[in-house]
C-alpha positions in Angstrom: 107.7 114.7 112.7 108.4 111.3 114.5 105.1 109.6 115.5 107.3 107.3 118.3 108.1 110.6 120.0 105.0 112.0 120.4 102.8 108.4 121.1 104.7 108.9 124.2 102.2 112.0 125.1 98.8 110.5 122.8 95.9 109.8 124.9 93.4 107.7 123.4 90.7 108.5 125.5 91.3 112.5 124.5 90.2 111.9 121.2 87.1 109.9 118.9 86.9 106.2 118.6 90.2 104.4 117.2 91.6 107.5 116.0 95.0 106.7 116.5 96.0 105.7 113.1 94.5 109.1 111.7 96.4 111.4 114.4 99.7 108.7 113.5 98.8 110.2 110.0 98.9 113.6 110.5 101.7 113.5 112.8 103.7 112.0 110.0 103.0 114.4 107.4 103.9 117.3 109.6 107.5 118.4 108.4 108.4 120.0 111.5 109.0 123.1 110.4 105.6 124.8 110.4 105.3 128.1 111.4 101.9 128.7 111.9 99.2 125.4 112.0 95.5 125.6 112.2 93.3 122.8 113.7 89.5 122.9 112.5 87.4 121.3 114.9 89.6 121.8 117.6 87.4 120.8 120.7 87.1 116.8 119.1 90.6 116.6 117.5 93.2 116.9 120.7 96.0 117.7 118.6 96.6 121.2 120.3 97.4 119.4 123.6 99.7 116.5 121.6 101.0 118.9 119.1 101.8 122.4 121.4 105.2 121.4 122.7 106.1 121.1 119.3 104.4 123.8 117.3 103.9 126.8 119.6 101.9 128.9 116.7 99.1 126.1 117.0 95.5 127.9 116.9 92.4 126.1 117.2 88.8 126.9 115.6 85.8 125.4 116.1 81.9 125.9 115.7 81.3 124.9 119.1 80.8 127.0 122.6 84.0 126.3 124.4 86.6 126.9 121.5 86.7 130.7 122.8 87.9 129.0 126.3 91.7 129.2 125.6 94.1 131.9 124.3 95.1 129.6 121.2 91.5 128.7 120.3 89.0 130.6 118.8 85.0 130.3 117.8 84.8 130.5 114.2 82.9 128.4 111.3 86.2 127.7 108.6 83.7 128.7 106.2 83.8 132.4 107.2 87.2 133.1 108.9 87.7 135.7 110.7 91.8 135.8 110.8 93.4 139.3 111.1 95.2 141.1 108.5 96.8 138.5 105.5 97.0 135.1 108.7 98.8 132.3 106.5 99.0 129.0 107.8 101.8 126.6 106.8 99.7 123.6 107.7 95.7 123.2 108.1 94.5 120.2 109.4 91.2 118.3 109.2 91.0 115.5 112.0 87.9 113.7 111.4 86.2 116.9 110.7 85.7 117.8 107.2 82.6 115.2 107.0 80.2 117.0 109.3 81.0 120.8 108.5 78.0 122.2 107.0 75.4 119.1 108.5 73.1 119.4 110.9 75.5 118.5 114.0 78.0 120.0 116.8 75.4 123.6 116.5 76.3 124.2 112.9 74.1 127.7 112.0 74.8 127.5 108.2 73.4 124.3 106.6 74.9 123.3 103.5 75.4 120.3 101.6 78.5 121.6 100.2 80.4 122.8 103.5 82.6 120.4 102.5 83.9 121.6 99.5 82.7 125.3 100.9 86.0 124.6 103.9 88.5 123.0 101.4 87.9 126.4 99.2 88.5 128.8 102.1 91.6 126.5 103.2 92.9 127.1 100.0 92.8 131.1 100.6 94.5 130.7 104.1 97.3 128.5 103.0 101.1 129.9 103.1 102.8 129.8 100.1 104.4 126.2 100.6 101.5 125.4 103.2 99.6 122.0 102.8 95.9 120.7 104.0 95.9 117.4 106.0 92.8 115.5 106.0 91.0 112.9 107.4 88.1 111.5 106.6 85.9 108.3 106.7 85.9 105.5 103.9 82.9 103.9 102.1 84.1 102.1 98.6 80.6 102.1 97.5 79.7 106.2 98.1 77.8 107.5 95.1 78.2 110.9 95.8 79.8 112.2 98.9 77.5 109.5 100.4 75.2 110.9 103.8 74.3 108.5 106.8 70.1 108.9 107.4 70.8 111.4 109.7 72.3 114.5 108.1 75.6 114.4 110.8 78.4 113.4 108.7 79.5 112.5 105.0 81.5 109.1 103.9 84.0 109.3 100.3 85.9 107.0 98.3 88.4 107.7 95.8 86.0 109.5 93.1 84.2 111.4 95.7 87.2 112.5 97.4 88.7 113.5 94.1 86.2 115.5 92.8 85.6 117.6 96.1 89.3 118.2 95.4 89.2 119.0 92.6 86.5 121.2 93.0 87.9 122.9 95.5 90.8 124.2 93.8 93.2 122.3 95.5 96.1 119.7 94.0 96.4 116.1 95.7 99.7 115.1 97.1 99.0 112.0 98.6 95.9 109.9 98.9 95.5 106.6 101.3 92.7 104.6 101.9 92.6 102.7 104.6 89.9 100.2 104.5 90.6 98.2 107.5 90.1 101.8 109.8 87.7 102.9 107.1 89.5 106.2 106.3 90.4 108.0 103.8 93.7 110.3 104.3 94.9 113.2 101.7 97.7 115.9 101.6 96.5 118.8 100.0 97.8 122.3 98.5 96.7 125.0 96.4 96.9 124.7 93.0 99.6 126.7 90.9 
């Protein structure tokens, strides 16, 4: 997708702190020709008002009250989906959301250290065929472990860290860019052969 295009429609104020070079990210590695895309933590990211005009099979889940609000957003933990029938996505996206499922924030009900690598495994089982996982995430070089702030809200990586939740998860990197001067981390995933 062409990130000049659709700058036209971004809204800074819709979405977190200087997130624009993470949403320029994902917008990038969108091919286009997704058929079906799914937006975790859907009520913070803002993609689905950026991203509809493009990708008309957009849903949205989130763990939050308010996700049920629309017709193409639903109230759901990515840990336990609750898709109909065999639902494949051909794109799963991650916006600054992967580092606080499972933590004590946004009304989480299952506390886990691991929901990380818990939502990266279930992504894996939702995927299309040829579908890929597009992450964002925060960036601390000096993480030993998936590295926790003193309150139990959201998790920081570096290369190792990222790797071995990866890894872990099942999944196969495509690409992997650390941006240290927005402090993030962004990956392309897909399931493993």
């Amino acid at each position: 997708m062409n990130w000049h295009h659709i700058r036209q429609r971004f809204d800074p104020t819709a979405f977190h702190n200087n997130a624009e070079p993470e949403v320029k990210w994902i917008v990038e590695h969108l091919r286009g020709n997704e058929r079906l895309v799914l937006d975790v933590g859907c009520l913070d990211s803002g993609l689905l008002s950026l991203l509809l005009p493009a990708f008309p099979l957009m849903v949205g889940i989130d763990i939050r009250r308010g996700a049920e609000m629309g017709t193409m957003t639903k109230r759901m933990d990515i840990r336990k989906p609750e898709f109909t029938g065999d639902t494949k996505f051909d794109a799963i996206i991650f916006l600054s959301t992967l580092e606080h499922i499972g933590l004590d924030c946004y009304g989480n009900r299952w506390f886990s250290l691991q929901g990380d690598g818990q939502a990266l495994s279930m992504s894996r089982w939702l995927l299309s065929k040829d579908g890929r996982i597009l992450v964002t995430a925060p960036f601390n070089a000096e993480a030993k472990g998936r590295c926790l702030g003193e309150v139990l809200w959201e998790r920081r990586y570096n290369h190792a860290t990222a790797m071995d939740l990866v890894y872990n998860s099942g999944l196969t990197v495509v690409e992997y860019l650390e941006d240290r001067k927005n402090e993030i981390i962004c990956m392309e995933l897909k399931g493993s052969k």
